[in-house]
mmCIF entry with sequence, helices, sheets and N, C-alpha, C, O atoms, coordinates in Angstrom:
data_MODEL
# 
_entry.id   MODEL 
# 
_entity.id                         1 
_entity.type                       polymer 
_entity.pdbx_number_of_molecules   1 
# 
_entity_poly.entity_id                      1 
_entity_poly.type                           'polypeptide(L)' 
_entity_poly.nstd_linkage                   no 
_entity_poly.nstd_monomer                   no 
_entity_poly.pdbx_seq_one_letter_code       
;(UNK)(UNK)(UNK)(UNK)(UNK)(UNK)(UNK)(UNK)(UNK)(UNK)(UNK)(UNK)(UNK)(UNK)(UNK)(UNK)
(UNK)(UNK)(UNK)(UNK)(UNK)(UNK)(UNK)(UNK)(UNK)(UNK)(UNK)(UNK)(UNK)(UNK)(UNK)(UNK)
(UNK)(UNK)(UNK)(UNK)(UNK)(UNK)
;
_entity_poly.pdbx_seq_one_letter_code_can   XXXXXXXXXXXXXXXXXXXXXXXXXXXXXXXXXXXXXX 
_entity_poly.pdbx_strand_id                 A 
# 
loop_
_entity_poly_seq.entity_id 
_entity_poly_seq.num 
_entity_poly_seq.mon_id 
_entity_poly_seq.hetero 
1 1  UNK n 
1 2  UNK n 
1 3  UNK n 
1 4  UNK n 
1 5  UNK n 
1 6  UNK n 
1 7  UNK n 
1 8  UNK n 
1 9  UNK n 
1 10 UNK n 
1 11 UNK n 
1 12 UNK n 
1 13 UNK n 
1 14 UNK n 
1 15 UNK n 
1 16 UNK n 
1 17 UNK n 
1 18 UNK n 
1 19 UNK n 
1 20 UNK n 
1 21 UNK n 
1 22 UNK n 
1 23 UNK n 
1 24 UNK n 
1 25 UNK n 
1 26 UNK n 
1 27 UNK n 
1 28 UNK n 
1 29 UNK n 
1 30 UNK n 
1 31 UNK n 
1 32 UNK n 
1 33 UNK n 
1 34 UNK n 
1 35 UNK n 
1 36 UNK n 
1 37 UNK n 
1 38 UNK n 
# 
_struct_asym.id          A 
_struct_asym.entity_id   1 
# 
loop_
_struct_conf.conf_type_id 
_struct_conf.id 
_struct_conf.pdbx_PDB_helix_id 
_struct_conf.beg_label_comp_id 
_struct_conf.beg_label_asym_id 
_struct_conf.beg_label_seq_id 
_struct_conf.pdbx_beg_PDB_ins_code 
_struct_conf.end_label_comp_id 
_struct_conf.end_label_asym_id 
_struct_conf.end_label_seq_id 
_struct_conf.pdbx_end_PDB_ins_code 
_struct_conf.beg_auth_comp_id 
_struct_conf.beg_auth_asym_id 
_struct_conf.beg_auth_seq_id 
_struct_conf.end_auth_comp_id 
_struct_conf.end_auth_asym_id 
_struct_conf.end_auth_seq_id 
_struct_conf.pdbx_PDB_helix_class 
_struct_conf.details 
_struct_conf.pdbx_PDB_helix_length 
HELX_P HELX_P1 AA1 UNK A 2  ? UNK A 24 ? UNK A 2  UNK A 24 1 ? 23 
HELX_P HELX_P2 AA2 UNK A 28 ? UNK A 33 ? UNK A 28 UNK A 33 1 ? 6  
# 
_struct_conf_type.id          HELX_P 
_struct_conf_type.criteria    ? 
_struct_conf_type.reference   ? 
# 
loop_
_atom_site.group_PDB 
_atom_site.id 
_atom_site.type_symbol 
_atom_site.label_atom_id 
_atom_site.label_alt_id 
_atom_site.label_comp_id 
_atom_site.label_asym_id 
_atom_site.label_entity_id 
_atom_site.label_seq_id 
_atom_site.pdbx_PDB_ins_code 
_atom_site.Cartn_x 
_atom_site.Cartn_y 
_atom_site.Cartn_z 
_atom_site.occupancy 
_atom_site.B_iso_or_equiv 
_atom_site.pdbx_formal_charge 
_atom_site.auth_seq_id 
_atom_site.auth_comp_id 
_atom_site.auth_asym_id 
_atom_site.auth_atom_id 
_atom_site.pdbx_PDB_model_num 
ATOM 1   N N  . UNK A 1 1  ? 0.831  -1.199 0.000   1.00 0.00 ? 1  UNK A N  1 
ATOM 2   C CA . UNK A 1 1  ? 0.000  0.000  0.000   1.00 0.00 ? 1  UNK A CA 1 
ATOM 3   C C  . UNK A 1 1  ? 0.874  1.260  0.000   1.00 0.00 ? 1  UNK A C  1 
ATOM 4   O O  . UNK A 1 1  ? 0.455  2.309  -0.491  1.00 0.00 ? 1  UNK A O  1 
ATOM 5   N N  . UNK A 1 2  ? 2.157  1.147  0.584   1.00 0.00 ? 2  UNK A N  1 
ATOM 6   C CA . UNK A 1 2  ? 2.988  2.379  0.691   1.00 0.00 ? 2  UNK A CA 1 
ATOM 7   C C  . UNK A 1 2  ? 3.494  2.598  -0.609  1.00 0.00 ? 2  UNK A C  1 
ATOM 8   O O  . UNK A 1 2  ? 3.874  3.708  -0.980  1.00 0.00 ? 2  UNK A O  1 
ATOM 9   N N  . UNK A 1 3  ? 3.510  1.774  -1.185  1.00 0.00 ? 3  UNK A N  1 
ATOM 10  C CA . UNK A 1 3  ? 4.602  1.653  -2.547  1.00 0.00 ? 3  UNK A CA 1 
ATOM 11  C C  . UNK A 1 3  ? 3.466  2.638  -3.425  1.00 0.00 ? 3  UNK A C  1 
ATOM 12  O O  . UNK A 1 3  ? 3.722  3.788  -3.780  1.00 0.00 ? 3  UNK A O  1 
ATOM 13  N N  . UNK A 1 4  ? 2.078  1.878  -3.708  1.00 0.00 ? 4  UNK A N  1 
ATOM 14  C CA . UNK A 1 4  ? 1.262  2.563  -4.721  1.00 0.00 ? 4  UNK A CA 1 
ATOM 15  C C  . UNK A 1 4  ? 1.034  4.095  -4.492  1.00 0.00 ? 4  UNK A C  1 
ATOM 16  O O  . UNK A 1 4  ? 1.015  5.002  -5.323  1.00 0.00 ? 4  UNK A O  1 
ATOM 17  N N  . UNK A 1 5  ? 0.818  4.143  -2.750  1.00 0.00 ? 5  UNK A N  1 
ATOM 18  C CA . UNK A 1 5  ? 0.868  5.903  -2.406  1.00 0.00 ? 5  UNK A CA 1 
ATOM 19  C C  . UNK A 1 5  ? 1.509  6.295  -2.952  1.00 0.00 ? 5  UNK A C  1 
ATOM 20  O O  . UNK A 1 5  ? 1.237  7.358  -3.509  1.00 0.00 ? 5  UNK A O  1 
ATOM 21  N N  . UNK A 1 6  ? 3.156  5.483  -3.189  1.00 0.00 ? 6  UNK A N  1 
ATOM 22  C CA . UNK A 1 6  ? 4.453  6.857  -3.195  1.00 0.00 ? 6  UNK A CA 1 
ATOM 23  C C  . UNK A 1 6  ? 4.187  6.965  -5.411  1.00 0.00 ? 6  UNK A C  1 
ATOM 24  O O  . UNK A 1 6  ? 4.391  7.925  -6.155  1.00 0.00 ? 6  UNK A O  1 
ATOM 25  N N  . UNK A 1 7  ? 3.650  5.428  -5.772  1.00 0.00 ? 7  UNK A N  1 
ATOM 26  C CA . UNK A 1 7  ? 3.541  5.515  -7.045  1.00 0.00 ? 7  UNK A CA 1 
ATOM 27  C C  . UNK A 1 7  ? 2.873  6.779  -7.540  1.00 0.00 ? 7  UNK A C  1 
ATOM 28  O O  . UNK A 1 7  ? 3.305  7.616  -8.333  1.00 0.00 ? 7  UNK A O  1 
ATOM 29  N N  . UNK A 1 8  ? 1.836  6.734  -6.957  1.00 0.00 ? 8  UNK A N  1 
ATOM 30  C CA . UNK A 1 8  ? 0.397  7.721  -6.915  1.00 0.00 ? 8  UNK A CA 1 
ATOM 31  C C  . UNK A 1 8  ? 1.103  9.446  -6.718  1.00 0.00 ? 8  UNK A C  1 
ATOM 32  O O  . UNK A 1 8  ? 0.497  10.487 -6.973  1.00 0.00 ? 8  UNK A O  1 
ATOM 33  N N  . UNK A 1 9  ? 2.161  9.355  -6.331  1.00 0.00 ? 9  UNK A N  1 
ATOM 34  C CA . UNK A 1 9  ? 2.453  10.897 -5.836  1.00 0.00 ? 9  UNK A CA 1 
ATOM 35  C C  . UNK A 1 9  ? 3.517  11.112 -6.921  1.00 0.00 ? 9  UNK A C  1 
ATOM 36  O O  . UNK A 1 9  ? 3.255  12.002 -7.729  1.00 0.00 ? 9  UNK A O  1 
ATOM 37  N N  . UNK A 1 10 ? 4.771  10.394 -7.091  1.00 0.00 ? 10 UNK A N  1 
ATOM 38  C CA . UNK A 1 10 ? 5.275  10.394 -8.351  1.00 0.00 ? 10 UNK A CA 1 
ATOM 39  C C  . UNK A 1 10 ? 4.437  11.163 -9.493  1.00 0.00 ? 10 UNK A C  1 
ATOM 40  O O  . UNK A 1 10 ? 4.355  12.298 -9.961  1.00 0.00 ? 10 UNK A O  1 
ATOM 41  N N  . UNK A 1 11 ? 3.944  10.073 -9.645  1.00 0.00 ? 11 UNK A N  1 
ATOM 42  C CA . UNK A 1 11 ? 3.089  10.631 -10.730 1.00 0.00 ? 11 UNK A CA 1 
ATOM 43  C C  . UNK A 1 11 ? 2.119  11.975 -10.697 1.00 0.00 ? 11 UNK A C  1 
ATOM 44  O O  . UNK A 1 11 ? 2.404  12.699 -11.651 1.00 0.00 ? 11 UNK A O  1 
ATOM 45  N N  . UNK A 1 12 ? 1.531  12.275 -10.244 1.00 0.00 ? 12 UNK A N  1 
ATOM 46  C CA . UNK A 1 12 ? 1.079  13.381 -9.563  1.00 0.00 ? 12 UNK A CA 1 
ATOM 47  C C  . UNK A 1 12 ? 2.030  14.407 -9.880  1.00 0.00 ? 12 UNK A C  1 
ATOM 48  O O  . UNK A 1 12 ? 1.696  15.354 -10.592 1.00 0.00 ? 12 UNK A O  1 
ATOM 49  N N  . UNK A 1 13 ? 3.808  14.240 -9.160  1.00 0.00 ? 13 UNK A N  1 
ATOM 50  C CA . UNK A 1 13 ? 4.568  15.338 -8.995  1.00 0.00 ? 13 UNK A CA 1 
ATOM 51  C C  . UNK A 1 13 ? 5.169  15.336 -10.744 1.00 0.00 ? 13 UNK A C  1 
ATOM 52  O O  . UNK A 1 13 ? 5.733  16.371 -11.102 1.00 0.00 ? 13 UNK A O  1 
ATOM 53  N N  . UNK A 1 14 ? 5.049  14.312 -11.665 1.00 0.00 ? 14 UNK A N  1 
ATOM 54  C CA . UNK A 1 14 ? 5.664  14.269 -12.728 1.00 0.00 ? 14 UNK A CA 1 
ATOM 55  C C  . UNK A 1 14 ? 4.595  15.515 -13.659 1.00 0.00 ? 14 UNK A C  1 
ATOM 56  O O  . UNK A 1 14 ? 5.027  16.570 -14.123 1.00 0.00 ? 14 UNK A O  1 
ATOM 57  N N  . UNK A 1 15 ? 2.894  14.942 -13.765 1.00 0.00 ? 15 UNK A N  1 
ATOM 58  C CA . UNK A 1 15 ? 2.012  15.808 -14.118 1.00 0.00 ? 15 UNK A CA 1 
ATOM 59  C C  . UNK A 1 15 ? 2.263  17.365 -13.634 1.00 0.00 ? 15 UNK A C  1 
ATOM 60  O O  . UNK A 1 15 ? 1.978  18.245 -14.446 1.00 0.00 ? 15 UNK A O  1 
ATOM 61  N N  . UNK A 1 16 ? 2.574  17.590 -12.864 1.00 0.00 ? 16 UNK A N  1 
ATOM 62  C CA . UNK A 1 16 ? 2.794  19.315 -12.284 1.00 0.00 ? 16 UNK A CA 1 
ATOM 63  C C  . UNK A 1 16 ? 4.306  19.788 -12.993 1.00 0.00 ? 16 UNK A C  1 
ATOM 64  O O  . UNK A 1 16 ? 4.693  20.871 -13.430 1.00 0.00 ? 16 UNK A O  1 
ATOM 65  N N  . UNK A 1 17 ? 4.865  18.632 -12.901 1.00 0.00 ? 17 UNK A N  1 
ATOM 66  C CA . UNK A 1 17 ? 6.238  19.079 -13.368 1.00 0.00 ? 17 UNK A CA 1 
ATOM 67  C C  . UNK A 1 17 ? 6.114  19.380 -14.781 1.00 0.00 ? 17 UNK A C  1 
ATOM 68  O O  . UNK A 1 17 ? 6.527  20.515 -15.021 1.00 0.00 ? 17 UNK A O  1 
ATOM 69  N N  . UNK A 1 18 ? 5.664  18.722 -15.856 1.00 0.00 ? 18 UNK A N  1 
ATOM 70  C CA . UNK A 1 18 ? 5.008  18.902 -17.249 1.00 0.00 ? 18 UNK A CA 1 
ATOM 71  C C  . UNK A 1 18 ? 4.154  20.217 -17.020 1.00 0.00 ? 18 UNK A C  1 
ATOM 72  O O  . UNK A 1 18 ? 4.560  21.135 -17.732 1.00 0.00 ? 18 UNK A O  1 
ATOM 73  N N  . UNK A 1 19 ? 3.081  20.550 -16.215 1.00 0.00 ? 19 UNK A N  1 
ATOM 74  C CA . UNK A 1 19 ? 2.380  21.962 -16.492 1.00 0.00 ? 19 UNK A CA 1 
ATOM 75  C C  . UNK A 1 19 ? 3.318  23.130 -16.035 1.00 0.00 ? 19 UNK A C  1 
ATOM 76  O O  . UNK A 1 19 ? 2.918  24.257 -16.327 1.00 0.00 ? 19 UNK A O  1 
ATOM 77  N N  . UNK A 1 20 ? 4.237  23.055 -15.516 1.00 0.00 ? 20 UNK A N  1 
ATOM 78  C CA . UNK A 1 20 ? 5.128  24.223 -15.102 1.00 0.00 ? 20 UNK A CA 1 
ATOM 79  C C  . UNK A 1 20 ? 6.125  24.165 -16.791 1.00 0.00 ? 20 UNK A C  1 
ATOM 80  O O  . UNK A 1 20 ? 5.972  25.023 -17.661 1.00 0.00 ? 20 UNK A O  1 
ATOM 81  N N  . UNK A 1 21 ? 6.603  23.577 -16.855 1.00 0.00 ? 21 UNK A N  1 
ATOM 82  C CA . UNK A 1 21 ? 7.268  23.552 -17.860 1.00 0.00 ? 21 UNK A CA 1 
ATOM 83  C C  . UNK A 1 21 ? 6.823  24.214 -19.107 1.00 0.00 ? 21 UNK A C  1 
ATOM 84  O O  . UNK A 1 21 ? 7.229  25.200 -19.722 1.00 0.00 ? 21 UNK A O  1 
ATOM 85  N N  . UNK A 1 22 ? 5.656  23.185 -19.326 1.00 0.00 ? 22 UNK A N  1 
ATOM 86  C CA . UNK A 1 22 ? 4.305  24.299 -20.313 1.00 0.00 ? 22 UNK A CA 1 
ATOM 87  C C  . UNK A 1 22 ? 4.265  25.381 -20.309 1.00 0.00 ? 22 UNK A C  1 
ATOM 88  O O  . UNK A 1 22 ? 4.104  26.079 -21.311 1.00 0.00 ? 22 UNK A O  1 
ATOM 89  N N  . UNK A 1 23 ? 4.432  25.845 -18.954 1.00 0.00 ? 23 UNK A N  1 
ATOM 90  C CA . UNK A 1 23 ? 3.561  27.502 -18.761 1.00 0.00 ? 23 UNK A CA 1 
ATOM 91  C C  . UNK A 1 23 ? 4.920  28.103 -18.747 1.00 0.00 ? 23 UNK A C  1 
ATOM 92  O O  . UNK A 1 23 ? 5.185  29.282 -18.983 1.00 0.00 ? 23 UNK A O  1 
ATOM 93  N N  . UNK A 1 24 ? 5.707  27.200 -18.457 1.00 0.00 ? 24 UNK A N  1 
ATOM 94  C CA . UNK A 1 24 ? 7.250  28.340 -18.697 1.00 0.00 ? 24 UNK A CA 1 
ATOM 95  C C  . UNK A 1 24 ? 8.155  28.417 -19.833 1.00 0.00 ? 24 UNK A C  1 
ATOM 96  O O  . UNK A 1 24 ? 9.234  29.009 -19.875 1.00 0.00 ? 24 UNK A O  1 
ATOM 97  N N  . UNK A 1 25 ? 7.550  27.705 -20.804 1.00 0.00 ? 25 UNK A N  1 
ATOM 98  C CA . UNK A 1 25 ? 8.079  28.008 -22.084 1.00 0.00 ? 25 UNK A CA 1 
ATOM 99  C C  . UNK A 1 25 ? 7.209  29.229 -23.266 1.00 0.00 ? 25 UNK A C  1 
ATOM 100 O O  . UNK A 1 25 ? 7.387  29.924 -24.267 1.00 0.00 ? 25 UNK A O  1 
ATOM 101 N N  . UNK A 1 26 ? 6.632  28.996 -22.679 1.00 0.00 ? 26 UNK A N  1 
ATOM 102 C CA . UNK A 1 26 ? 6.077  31.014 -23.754 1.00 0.00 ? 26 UNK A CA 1 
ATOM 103 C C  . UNK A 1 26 ? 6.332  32.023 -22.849 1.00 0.00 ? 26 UNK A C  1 
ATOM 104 O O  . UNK A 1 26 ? 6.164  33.175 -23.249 1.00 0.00 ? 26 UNK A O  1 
ATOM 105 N N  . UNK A 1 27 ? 6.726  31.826 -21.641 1.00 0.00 ? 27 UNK A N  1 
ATOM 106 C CA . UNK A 1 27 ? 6.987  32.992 -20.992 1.00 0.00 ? 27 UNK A CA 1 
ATOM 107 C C  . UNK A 1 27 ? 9.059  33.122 -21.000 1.00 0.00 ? 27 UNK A C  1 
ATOM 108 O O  . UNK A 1 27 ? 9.803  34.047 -20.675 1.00 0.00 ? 27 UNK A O  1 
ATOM 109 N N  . UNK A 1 28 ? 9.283  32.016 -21.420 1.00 0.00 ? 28 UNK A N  1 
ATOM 110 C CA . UNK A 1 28 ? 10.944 32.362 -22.230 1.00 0.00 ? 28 UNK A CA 1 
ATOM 111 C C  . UNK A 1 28 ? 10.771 33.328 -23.294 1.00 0.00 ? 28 UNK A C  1 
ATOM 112 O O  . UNK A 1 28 ? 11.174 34.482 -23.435 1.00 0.00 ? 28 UNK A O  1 
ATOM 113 N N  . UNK A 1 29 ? 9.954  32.432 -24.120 1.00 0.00 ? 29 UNK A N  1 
ATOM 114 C CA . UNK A 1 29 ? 10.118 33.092 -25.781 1.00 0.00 ? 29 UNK A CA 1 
ATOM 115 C C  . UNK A 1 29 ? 9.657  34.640 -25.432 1.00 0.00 ? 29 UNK A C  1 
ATOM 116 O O  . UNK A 1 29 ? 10.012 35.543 -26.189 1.00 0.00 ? 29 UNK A O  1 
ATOM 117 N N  . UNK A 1 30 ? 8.884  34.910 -24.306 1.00 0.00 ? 30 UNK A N  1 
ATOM 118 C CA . UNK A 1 30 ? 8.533  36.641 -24.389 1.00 0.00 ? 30 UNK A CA 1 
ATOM 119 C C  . UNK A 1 30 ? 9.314  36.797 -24.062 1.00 0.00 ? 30 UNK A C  1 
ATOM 120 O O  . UNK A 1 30 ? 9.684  37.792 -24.685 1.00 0.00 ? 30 UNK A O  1 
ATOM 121 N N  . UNK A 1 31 ? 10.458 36.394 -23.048 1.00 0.00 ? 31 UNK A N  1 
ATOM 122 C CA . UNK A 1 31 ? 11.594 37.405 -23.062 1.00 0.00 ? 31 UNK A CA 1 
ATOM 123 C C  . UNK A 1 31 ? 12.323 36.934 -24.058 1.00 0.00 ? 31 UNK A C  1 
ATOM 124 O O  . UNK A 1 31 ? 12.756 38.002 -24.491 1.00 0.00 ? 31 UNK A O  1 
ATOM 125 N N  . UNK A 1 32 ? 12.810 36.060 -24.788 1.00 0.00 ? 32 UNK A N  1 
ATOM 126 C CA . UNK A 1 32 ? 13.642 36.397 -25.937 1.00 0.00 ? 32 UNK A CA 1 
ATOM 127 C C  . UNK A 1 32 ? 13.119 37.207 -27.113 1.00 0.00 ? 32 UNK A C  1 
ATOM 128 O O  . UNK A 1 32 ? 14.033 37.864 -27.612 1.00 0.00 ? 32 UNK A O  1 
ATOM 129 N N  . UNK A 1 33 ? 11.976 37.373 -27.705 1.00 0.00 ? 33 UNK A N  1 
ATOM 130 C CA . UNK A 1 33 ? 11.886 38.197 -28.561 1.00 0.00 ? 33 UNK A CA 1 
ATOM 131 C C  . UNK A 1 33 ? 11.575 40.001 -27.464 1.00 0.00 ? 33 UNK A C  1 
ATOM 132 O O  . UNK A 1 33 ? 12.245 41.025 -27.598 1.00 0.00 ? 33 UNK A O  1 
ATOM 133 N N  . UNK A 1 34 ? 10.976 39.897 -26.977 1.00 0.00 ? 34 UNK A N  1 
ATOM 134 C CA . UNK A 1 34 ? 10.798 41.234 -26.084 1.00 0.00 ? 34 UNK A CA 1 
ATOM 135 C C  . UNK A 1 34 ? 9.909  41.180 -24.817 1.00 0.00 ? 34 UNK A C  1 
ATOM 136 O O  . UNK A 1 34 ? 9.489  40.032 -24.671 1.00 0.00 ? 34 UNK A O  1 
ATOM 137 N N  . UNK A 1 35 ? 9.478  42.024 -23.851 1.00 0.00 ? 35 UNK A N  1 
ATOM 138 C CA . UNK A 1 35 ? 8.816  41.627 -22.902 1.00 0.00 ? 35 UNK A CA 1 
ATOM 139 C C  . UNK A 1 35 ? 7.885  42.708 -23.440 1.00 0.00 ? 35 UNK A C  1 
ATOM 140 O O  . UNK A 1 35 ? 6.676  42.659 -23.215 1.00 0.00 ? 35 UNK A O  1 
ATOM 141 N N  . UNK A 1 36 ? 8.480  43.738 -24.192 1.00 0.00 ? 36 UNK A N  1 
ATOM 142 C CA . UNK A 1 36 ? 7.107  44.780 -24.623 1.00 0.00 ? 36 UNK A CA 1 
ATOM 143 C C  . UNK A 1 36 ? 6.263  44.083 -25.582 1.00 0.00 ? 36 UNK A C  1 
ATOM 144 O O  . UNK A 1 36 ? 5.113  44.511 -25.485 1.00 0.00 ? 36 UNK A O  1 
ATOM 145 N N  . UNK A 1 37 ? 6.381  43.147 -26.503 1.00 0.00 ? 37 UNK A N  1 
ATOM 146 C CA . UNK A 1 37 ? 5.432  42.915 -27.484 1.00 0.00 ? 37 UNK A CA 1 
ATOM 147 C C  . UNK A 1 37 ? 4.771  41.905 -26.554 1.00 0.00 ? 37 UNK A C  1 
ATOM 148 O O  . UNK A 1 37 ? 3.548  41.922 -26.692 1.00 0.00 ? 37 UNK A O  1 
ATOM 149 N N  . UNK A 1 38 ? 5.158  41.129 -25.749 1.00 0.00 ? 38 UNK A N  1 
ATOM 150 C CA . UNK A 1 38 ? 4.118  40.093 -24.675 1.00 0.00 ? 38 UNK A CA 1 
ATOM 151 C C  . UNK A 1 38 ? 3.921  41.570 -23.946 1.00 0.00 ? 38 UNK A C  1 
ATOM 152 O O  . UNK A 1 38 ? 3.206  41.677 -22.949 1.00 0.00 ? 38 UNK A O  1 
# 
């Protein structure tokens, strides 16, 4: 039962780790092309 918890949270922390990533790759590209045109 401990094992599937820690499976269960893994995964969990992998999904969040993918939406940060997401959300922090167009907020690169605004600063490489400019922060005024974003």
């Amino acid at each position: 039962m401990i094992t599937a918890l820690w499976h269960c949270e893994s995964g969990s922390f992998a999904t969040q780790n993918l939406r940060f990533y997401r959300a922090k790759e167009p907020l690169l590209e605004c600063k490489t092309i400019g922060f005024a045109k974003c």
